[in-house]
Every structure is written in structure tokens, then in C-alpha cells.
N, C-alpha and C positions, 0 to 999 in steps of 0.2 A: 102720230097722235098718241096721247098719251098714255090710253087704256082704250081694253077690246070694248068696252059702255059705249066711246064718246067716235068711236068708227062710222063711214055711211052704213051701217049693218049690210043692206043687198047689195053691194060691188063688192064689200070684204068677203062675201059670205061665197057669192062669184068667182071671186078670182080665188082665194080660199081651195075652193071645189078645184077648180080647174088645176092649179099648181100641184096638189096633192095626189092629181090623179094625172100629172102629164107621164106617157111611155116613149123612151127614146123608139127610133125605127135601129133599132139594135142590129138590122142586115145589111144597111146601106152604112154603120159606123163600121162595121164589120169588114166592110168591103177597101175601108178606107184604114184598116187595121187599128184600128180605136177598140181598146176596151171597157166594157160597160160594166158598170158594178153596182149593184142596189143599194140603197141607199136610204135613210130616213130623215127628216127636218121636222120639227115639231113648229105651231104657230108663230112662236117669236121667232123664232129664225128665219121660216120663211116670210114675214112682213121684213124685219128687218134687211135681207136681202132683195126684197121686191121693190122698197122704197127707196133702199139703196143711196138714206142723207147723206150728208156731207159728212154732218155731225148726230153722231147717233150715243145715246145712251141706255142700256138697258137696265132697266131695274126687276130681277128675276129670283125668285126662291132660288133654295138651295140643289144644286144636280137636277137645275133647268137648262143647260148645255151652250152654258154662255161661250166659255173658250174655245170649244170645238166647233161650236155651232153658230157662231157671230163672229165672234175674233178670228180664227182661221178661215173661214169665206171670203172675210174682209181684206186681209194680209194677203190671199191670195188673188184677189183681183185690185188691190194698190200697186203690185207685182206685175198684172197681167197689163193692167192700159198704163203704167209709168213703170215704163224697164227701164234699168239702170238709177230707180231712185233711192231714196234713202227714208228709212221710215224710225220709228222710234216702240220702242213697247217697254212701257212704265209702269215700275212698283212703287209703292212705299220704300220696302226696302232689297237688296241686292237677292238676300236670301228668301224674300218668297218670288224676286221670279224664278231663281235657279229650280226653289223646291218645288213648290205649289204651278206657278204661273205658264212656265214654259213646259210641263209635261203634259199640260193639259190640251195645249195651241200644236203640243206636238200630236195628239193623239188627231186630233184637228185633221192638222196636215195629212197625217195616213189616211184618212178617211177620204180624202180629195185623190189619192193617187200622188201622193210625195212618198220620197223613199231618204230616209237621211245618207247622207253622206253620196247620195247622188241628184238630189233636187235641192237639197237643204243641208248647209255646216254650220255648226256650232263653234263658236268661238276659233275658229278657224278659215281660212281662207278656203276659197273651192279650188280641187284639185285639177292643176295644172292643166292635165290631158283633155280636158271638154274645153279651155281655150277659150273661160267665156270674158264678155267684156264685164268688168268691174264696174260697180256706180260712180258716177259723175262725180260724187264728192267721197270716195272710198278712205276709209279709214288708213292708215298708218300700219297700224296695229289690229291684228282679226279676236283682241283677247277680249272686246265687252261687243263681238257684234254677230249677228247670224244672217249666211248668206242665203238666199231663195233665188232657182233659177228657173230661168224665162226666157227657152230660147238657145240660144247663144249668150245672152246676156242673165247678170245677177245683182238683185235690189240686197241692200244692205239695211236689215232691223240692227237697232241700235240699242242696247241693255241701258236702262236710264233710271236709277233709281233715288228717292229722296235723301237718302242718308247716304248719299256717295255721290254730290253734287258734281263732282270732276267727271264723271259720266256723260254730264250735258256741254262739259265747256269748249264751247269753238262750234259746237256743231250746227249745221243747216240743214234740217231734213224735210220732209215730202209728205208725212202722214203720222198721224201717230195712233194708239190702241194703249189698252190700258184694263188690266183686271183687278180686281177689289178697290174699286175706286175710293170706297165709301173710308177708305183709311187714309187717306192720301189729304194732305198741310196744302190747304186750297190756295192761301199765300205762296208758299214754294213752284204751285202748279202754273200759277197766273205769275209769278216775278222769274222763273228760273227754264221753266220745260215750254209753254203756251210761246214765248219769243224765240224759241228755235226752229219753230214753224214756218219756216221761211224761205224762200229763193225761188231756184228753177222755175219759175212764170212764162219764162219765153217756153221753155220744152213743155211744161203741162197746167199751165194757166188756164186753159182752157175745160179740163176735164173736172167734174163738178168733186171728184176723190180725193183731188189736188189740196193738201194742207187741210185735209178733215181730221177728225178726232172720233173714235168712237170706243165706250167707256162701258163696263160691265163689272157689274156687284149684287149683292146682293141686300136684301133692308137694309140700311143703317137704322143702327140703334139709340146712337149718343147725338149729340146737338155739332160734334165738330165733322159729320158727314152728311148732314143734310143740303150739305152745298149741293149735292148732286142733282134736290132737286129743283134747280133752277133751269136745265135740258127744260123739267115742264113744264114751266112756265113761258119759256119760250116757243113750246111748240104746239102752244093751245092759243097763242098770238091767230087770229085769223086768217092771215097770210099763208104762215104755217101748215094752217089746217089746211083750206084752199089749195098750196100746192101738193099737199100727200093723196089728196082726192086727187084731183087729176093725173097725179102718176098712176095711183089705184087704175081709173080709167084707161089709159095710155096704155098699161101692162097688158089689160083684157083684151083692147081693140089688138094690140102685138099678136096676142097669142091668137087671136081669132083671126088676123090675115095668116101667120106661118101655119095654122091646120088647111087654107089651103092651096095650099106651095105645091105639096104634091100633087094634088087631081089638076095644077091648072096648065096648059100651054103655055102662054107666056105671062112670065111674075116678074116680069120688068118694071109694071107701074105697082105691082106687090111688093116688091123690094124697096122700089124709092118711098112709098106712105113706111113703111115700116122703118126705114131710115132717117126718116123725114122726126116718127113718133120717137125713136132711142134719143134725135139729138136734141127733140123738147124736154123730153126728163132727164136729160143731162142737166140741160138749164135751171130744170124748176129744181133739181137736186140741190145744184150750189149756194151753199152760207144756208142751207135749211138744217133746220133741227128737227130731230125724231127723240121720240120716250117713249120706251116700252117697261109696262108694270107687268108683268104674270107673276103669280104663283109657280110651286114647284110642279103642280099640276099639268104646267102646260107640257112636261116631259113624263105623263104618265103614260104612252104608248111605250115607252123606254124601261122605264122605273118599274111600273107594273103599281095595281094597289097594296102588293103587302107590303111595297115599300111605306106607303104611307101609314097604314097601319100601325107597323113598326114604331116610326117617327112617333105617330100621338101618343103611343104609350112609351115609350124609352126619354121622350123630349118635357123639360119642363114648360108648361103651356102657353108663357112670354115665347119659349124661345122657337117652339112649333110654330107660333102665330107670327112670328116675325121671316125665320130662315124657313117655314113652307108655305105658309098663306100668304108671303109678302105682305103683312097687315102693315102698317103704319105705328112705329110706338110716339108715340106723344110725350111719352116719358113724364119727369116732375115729379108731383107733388105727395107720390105715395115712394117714392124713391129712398134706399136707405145711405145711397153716397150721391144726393141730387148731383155736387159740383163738380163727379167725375166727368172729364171731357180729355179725347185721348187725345187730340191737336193740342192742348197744353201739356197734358202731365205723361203722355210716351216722349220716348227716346230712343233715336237706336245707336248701338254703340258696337257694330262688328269688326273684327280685327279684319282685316281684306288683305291684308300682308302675308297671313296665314291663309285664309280663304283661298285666295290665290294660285297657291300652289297646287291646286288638283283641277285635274279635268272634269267636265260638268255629269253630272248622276257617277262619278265615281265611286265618292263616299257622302254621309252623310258625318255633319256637322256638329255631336252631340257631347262636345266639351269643353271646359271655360279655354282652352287654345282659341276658339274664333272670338273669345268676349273682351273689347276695349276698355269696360269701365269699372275693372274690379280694383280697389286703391293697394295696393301691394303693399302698404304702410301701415294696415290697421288687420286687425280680425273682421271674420265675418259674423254678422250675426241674424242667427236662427231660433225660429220658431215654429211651433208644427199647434195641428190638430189634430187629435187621436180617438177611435172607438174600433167597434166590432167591424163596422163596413166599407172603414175609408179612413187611410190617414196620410197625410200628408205635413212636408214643411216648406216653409218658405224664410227666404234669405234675403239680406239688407247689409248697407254699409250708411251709416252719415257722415257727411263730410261739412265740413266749416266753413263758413262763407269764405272764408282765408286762406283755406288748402288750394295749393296747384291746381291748378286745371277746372273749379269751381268760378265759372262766369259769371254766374246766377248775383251777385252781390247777397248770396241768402243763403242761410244754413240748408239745408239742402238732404234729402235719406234717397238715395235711391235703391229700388227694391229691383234686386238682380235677378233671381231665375225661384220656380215652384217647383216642388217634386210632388207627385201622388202618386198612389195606388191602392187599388182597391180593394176588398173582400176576395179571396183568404190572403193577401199579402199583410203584412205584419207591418208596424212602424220601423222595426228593423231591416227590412226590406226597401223602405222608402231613403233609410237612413243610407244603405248603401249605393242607392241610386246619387242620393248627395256626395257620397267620398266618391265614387267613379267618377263623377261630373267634373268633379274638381281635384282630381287625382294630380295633374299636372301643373297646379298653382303648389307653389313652394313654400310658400307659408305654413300652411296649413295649423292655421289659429281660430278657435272658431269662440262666441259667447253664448249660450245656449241658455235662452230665456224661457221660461214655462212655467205657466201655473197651476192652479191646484186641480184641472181635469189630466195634469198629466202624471198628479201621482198616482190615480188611478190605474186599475189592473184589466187584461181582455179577458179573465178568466182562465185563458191555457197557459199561464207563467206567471211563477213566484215575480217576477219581473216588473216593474211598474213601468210604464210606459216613459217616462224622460229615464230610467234605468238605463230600458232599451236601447235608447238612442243613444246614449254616455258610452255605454258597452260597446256598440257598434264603432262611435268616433274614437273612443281609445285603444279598439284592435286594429284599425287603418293608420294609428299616428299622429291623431289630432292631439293641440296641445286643448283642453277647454278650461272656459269659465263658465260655473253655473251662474244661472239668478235665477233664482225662486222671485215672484213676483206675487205670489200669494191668489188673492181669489178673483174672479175675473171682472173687468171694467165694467160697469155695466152698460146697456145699451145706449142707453140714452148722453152717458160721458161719451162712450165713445163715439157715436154720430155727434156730440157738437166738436169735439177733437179733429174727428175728418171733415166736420164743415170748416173750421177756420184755417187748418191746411190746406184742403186742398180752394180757397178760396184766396189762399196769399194775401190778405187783406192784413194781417196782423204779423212783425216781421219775428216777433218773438217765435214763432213756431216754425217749425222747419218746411221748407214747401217740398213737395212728394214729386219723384221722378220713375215712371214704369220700364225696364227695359222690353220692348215692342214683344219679340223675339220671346224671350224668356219665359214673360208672364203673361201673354195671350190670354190664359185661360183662365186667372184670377181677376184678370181687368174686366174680361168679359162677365165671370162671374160677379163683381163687387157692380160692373153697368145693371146687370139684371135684377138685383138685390132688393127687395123691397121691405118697407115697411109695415109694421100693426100696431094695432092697439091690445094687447094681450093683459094678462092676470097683472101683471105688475105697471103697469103701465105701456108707453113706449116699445117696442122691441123690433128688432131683424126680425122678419118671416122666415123662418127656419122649416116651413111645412113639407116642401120638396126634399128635404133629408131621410122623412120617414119613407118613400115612395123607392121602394128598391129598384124600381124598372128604371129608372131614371138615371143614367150615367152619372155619380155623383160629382163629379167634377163640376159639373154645369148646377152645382146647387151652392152651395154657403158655406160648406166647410174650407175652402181656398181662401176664401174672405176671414173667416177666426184665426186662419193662418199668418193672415197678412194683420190682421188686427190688433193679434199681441205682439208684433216684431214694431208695427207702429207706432203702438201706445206706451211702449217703451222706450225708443230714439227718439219719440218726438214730443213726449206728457211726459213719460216716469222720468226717464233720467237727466233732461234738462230742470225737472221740479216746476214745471207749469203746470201742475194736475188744480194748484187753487185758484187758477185763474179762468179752467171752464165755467162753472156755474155764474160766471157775469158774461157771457158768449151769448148775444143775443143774434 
């Protein structure tokens, strides 16, 4: 069901009680040399695992225990009743499962009593001496898959990511999982990953786990992840409803014959109703759909309140209401970049030839060596935002409908990688973050656009801030070209600039490309962005700048950044600036 409102309240509230409060008989496990370890579930997890759909999707604030507490439950009992099958667990892209994705399904695993490298390998095969049987359909190669064992026998997860589509090719697997859904090309998901869900029917056709799906994320923000909510639509279908109540039921009547196993003589005809009730919610399991909405709340046994505390004063209040109340954005019409949508204008572009070569959490990732789409033929070009509390830049290349490797048939800017940092760090601080990053590109050519806030001073150096930055790239080796641009666009130019970009309606403007990876945090920022009506008319809401408690990343100055690198590659220097005020 799709939210805790539209539950039977007294069976939830029933088995609720009862789950929360079961105690193993920890002297009889004892005896059988099992050990017992405490443990905690918070409400999604435990509905989730009591209902136990086929196809489940959760929808959960931020550090509500999705991968530990959903996704690892899950993987380990696709594992437990299909040994030897083959599962799949899906990113966006390669590098948030390595970084994000799998540390957290790992932390999962330990919680359950997995040990790596003796229940569970990475990208490796399992070591020889346990002798176990490999899956049915075992890979080749152990370099995109992780083994979990069961037994004598080991299931094989399958690394499957959208931006490295050779990940899925050939393959037949048995189950699949999936975290941050809410970014995932719902096109690629239904043509490319949803038909690899396939086979073994004779071995586990029967078990309702058999080629399930279950999906965890957190709000979507933008209009290209609201696919997700189509799980509730399907699972407020009355059928639907009707069978998660009767598992409800089923589970209680379960628990209520095994309390009494122990006091009774014979549980012979105890055992068969109890048999009789697991293999009806097998049934009613299968091709059912489940949606869970909670808040971050629902892991506030874990979190504690001053976690949320925290959150409402450090989070700007879109983004509390979305990543901790789970609220709903509606998004539109106050919007200051309405027609960003990340299934059109991301990209990912990792080199995996590089990637490749290290073993997984060896090192992290954090220079243009992993990045495919920088054009080795042209400079880069940069642009920054500067004051006392935050500055940062951000970098771009445009490429011509006619350059190599440009499919698009349309001129085309993609916007490569962001650097910030915050109060007391300096713009020269940020700038060095830029020559590190790109230490190991050869060119090292760069066009360094800025306007009239950056001949501005922070008060602690003679120094003006594009000074700075000039200073810093000419003691690293950079070759540069200035351009003064003079005084800044004003709002309202630039919202109709970025409405006809990124709306690709008109071919004379270049259409805008984000790399996924790189600029997360500006993309995220320019989705959040809103508009006013201020003293001059029109304007970006800039109010979360003033509010120091508020990580300023997640506020607007990312967005100024990207703004003048924009209005430059794609207004100034093509000389389309007289053609906005007819952009209706």
C-alpha cells in the first residue's frame, strides 16, 4: 500500500506490535550453535519485508535505511530460496554503484551476519576451498559481478549500469534491485535492463521473488523521475490492495500458530496450517506491487532528533521538505530553470578503461583521468562566483554540430566538472582545486570569462578576485585567455537564454549537456532554483545565500557559476544576445 494513511490501521498496528517485539528463544539457537545478534528495523523495512512483493518500490527520505534495510534483506533472501541464481543491482551510472551504492548494501550484508570475502566477493570469484557451486548462468569474467553464498552454493549480482550498457549484454538473470532510482532513463530501464529478467522458470517459477524488482530512492525532484511513481498507481489498484491485506492477515495468523509450537504436544496439524499460510502469500506475493512513501522520520529511532534538527536549520527548506519530509515537489511555475530535466540534458561520460584498473574502494576517483568528454582540441572554459563565504567555478567546453564525436546534429556546450569551497577558503583555493583536477590533461589551455563582481576585492588582498584566479593558473602552467564580459546579464536575459536552450526548440542556440558525475551539485542546485518578483522586476531568489547555516552549495551561487560560462558559449559569443527579447 502506498502510504501508512491508506493501510487497514488495526492489523498494521497488530502485526506492527507483534514484529517489533518478537524475541528469538536465544537457548534453543544456542544449542544448535546459532548466533544471535540484536538488531533494529525501522517501519519501512519491516512492512516491506513482511509483505515481501514481488515488486516493491520504496519511496523514503534521506538516511531512512533504504540499502541496508530493504535492498540487503532482499538480496539476501533472492539468495536464500534461488541458490545458484543470478540477480542484477542497477545504477545510473558504474561510479555511484562502486561509490555510493554498494557500501551501503555492504553495510546491509554485515548487519545480517555476512563476512566479505567469506559469504560475499567483489568482483571476484569465490575462493576455491569452500568448493561452492557457481550460478546456473555464471559469468565468464568475476570483473562486473558479486558473489553471495548459500550453502555450498553462490548467487551471482550482476553490476549493471546505464552509462555502460555492455554491462547488461547477453545476460538472463533472476531478480533485480536498484538504488536511486529516481535518476535512472525510464527508456533505457524498460528497452535495455526490465528484458534481461528472464529464464530459469522451470528452477524458480514458482516462487513469487522469481524476476521481482525492488527499487529505492529518495523524492524525486525533476519531472524525468517521477516515473517512479507509477509502483503507486499500480498498488492502490484494488487487487493490489486486497492482496497486501491478506498477507497482513496471514503473517499475524503465522505468528500466532508459531507462539504456540512450544507449549503444544503435537504441531503436526500446526505445522501444515502454517505451511499451508507461507505458500498462500507466496501466491498472493506474485506480479504484486508494493509502494512505500515515509519520511526520514521513519529511521528516527536510529538518526535520533538532533539529527533532524540539524537538517532544518543547515537544509534549504525545498530541500528539507523534499530529502526529509519526503513532501512531493510539484515543481513549475515559480521555477527559475523550469525546462531543466536531468533524462534529457545529463550525460555520463567515464572513462572505464582507466576506471578499470583498481580494485573496488581502493582509491577514489577524483581526476579528469576517469573523464571521456573533455575535447583535447580546444581550451577549457571557466567561470567562477566570488565573495567572503563561498566561491567557486565551473567549466565548459562547446562543441559544433560538426566536431567528432558530436551526434546531437546541434551545437552543443557541455558543462564538465564544478569546484567550490567554502568560507575561510579563498577563490585561490578553489582555483587550485581546478589545476589538481586537471593536472594530468596536457593541454592545459584554459579561457577565463569574468565579470565585473570578479574585479572585486575580499578585503584581505590587494588582489581582485579574477587576479586570484590568473595568479593561481599561471603558477600551475596554464596558458590563459582573459574576457572581461563586463557587467552581469541580467535576470531576466538570462532565464529566457536558458529557457530556449535548454528547450532545443530553436537550433540557433546551443542545446546544454550536464556531466551526471561532475555537476551533481549545480544541476541539483539550478532544479531547486527559484524565482521572484523583486525591486527590479523578475529575479533568481538569492535569499538562501544570506542564511550561513545552510551549506552554501545547495543554494545559487553554483548556478552564477554556471550562468556566466553559459551566457557566454551560448548568447555572447555566438552574438545571439538580439535575438532574446523576441523569445516568447
Amino acid at each position: 500500500m502506498s502510504t501508512s494513511k491508506t493501510y487497514p490501521q488495526p492489523m498494521e498496528q497488530a502485526l506492527y506490535k507483534v514484529l517489533s517485539s518478537l524475541q528469538p528463544n536465544t537457548e534453543a539457537l544456542a544449542q544448535e550453535s546459532i548466533e544471535v545478534a540484536e538488531g533494529h528495523m525501522n517501519k519501512a523495512q519491516l512492512l516491506a519485508l513482511t509483505v515481501g512483493a514481488a515488486n516493491c518500490t520504496a519511496v523514503i527520505g534521506r538516511a531512512g535505511g533504504k540499502s541496508d534495510g530493504i535492498l540487503a534483506p532482499r538480496v539476501h533472501r533472492n539468495v536464500e530460496v534461488m541458490p545458484r541464481s543470478s540477480g542484477v543491482a542497477l545504477g545510473t551510472t558504474y561510479i555511484q554503484l562502486l561509490d555510493r551504492t554498494l557500501p551501503a548494501l555492504f553495510q546491509g550484508f554485515q548487519r545480517l551476519g555476512y563476512e566479505r570475502d567469506r559469504d560475499f566477493w567483489v568482483r571476484r570469484f569465490p575462493d576455491p576451498k569452500y568448493k561452492l557451486q557457481l550460478p546456473f548462468n555464471a559469468p565468464l569474467s568475476p570483473e562486473h559481478s558479486i558473489f553471495i553464498r548459500n550453502g555450498n552454493t553462490a548467487a551471482a549480482m550482476r553490476l549493471v549500469s546505464q552509462d555502460r550498457p555492455g554491462t547488461s549484454n547477453g545476460l538472463s538473470v533472476d531478480w533485480i534491485i536498484g538504488d536511486e532510482v529516481k535518476f535512472l532513463n525510464k527508456k533505457k530501464l524498460d528497452e535495455e535492463t526490465r528484458p534481461i529478467n528472464r529464464g530459469n522458470k522451470e528452477r524458480f517459477g514458482h516462487l513469487a521473488e522469481h524476476h521481482g524488482e525492488v527499487f529505492t530512492t529518495d523524492m524525486p525532484t525533476t519531472k524525468g523521475g517521477r516515473w517512479v511513481f507509477e509502483a503507486e498507481d499500480e498498488c492502490n489498484k484494488p487487487h493490489n490492495q486486497e492482496a497486501i491485506r491478506l498477507i497482513l492477515a496471514l503473517q499475524l495468523e503465522i505468528w500466532r500458530e508459531k507462539q504456540k509450537l512450544p507449549t503444544s504436544a503435537n504441531n503436526n496439524g500446526r505445522l501444515r496450517r502454517i505451511a499451508h499460510y507461507e505458500g498462500q502469500i507466496n501466491e498472493l506475493r506474485k506480479e504484486l506491487t508494493h509502494f512505500l512513501d515515509f519520511s526520514s522520520f521513519v529511521n528516527v529511532h536510529v538518526l535520533g532528533l538532533k539529527y533532524f534538527r540539524d537538517m532544518y536549520r543547515t537544509m534549504p527548506r525545498s530541500i528539507f521538505n523534499t530529502s526529509i519530509l519526503n513532501k512531493r515537489d510539484t515543481g513549475g511555475e515559480n521555477k527559475y530553470y523550469p525546462d531543466l530535466n536531468e533524462q534529457l540534458h545529463y550525460y555520463d561520460a567515464v572513462d572505464y578503461s582507466y576506471v578499470d584498473k583498481f580494485d573496488f574502494g581502493t582509491r577514489a576517483f577524483n581526476d579528469c583521468r576517469k573523464d571521456a568528454d573533455i575535447d583535447n582540441a580546444q581550451a577549457l572554459t571557466l567561470g567562477g562566483d566570488y565573495g567572503a563565504s563561498f566561491n567557486c567555478l565551473h567549466v565548459a567546453q562547446r562543441h559544433s554540430r560538426f566536431a567528432k564525436g558530436n551526434l546531437t546534429g546541434k551545437d552543443m556546450v557541455r558543462h564538465l566538472k564544478s569546484f567550490y569551497a567554502p568560507s575561510p577558503a579563498k577563490i585561490s583555493s578553489v582555483t587550485e582545486a581546478f589545476c589538481d583536477y586537471y593536472e594530468y590533461w596536457h593541454r592545459k589551455e584554459v579561457h577565463y570569462v569574468y565579470d565585473q563582481t570578479a574585479v572585486g576585492k575580499d578585503g584581505k588582498s590587494d588582489l581582485t578576485y579574477a587576479d586570484e584566479v590568473i595568479k593561481v593558473l599561471k603558477r600551475r602552467g596554464w596558458k590563459i585567455r582573459q574576457i572581461y564580459i563586463g557587467e552581469v546579464p541580467g535576470h531576466m536575459t538570462r532565464y529566457l537564454g536558458w529557457g530556449v536552450a535548454l528547450r532545443e526548440a530553436d537550433d540557433r542556440f546551443a542545446i546544454q549537456r550536464f556531466n551526471r558525475e561532475n555537476t551533481k551539485y549545480t544541476f541539483e542546485a539550478m532544479a531547486d532554483a527559484e524565482a521572484k518578483e523583486g525591486r527590479n522586476g523578475f529575479e533568481k531568489d538569492k535569499a538562501d545565500e544570506k542564511n550561513r547555516e545552510i551549506p552554501q552549495h545547495q543554494t545559487t551561487h553554483l548556478t552564477d557559476a554556471c550562468d556566466t560560462v553559459f551566457y557566454y558559449l551560448t548568447i555572447s559569443k555566438p552574438q545571439l544576445t538580439h535575438l532574446l527579447p523576441a523569445i516568447v
